[in-house]
N, C-alpha and C positions, 0 to 999 in steps of 0.2 A: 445061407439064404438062397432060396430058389427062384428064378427067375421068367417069366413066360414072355418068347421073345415075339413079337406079331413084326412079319415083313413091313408091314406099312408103317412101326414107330421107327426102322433101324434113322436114322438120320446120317446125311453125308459126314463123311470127314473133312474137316477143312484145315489145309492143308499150309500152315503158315511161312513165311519166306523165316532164314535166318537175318540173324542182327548182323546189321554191316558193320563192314570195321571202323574204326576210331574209337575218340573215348567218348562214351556214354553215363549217364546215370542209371542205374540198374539198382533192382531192390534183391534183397538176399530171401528168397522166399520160402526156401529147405533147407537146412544145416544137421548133417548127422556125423557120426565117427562111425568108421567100418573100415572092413578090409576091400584091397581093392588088387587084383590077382596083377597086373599088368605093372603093379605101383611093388611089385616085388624085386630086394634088392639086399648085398649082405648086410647094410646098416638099419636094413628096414625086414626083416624075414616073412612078417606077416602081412604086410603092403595095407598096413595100417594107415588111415586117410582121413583129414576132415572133408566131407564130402559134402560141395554146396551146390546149388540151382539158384540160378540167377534169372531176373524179368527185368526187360526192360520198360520202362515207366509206362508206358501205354496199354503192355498186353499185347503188343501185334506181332509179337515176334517169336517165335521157335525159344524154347529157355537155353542158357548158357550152362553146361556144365562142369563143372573144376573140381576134380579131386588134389587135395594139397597133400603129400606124403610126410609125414611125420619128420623124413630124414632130410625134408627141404624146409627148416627151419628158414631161410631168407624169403618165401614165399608168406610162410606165417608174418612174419614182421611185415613185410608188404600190405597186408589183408590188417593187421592189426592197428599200421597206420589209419588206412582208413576209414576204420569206421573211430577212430578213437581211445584205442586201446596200447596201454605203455607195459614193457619187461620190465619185470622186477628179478633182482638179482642175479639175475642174466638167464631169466626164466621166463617163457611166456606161455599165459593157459590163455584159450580162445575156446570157449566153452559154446554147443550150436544154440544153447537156448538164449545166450545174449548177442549173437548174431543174427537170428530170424529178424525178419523184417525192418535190415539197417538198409538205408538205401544211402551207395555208396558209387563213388568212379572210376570206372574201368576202364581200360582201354582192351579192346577188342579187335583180334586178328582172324582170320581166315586159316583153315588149314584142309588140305588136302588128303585124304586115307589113301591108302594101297590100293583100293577099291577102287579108287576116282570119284567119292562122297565129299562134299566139301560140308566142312561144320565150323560155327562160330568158336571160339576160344580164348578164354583170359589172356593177356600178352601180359596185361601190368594191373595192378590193382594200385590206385592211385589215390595222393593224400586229398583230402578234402576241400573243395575251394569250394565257399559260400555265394560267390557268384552263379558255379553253374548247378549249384545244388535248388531244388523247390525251399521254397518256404519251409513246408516243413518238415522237411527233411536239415534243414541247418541248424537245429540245437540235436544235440544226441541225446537219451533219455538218462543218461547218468550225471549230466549237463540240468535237463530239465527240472532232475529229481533234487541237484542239488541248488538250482533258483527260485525251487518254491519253498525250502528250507531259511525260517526267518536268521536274522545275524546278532539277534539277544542273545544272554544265557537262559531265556525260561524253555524248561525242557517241554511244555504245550503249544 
């Protein structure tokens, strides 16, 4: 697709602050699997990653990015608590298409690059409390799907 650019449509950039630290509600708004060169390691060769982007509830803020490496299983468990997700037989599949759009509690730190760039970053991904979650975000959709399901046996 080609595109014809006119000086006077370019529009500024706006230039959002990062998310401060503490723990926040955040929505999971990207979820993919990929390699990630940085997240390379011998128990991991190909620096294979569940790769998420994170929003916090408003929109106002810079997105959160968290690659999980495959060989930090205890970060999985973490992520899995919260949105609702349990291991089975000492196995957990976290799949991104049922993680898109879980809005979930993080807690959120600060980190500082080599560079002297400061970026927001996952610290803890945190279980669920119905207090600080919205409305509706406190039933999970595997929750909802199964409260609309009647408690007879007619299979209609």
């Amino acid at each position: 697709m080609q595109f014809a650019i006119d000086d006077n449509q370019v529009a500024d950039v706006i230039e959002r602050p990062i998310v401060p630290s503490g723990v926040r509600v955040m929505t999971i708004v990207a979820a993919e699997e990929g390699p990630n060169q940085y997240k390379v390691c011998d128990e991991n060769p190909a620096g294979m990653c569940l790769k998420l982007r994170l929003s916090d509830s408003g929109g106002s803020f810079k997105f959160v990015f968290d690659d999980i490496p495959k060989h930090l299983a205890w970060r999985a468990v973490q992520l899995a608590d919260a949105v609702g997700i349990k291991a089975v037989g000492g196995s957990l599949v976290l799949t991104p298409e049922e993680l898109l759009d879980q809005s979930i509690l993080v807690e959120v730190s600060h980190y500082t690059s080599k560079a002297g760039k400061v970026s927001a970053v996952v610290k803890k991904y945190m279980p669920p409390d119905a207090a600080k979650m919205p409305k509706a975000a406190a039933k999970r959709p595997a929750q909802q799907k199964a409260a609309s399901i009647p408690d007879d046996d007619i299979p209609f």
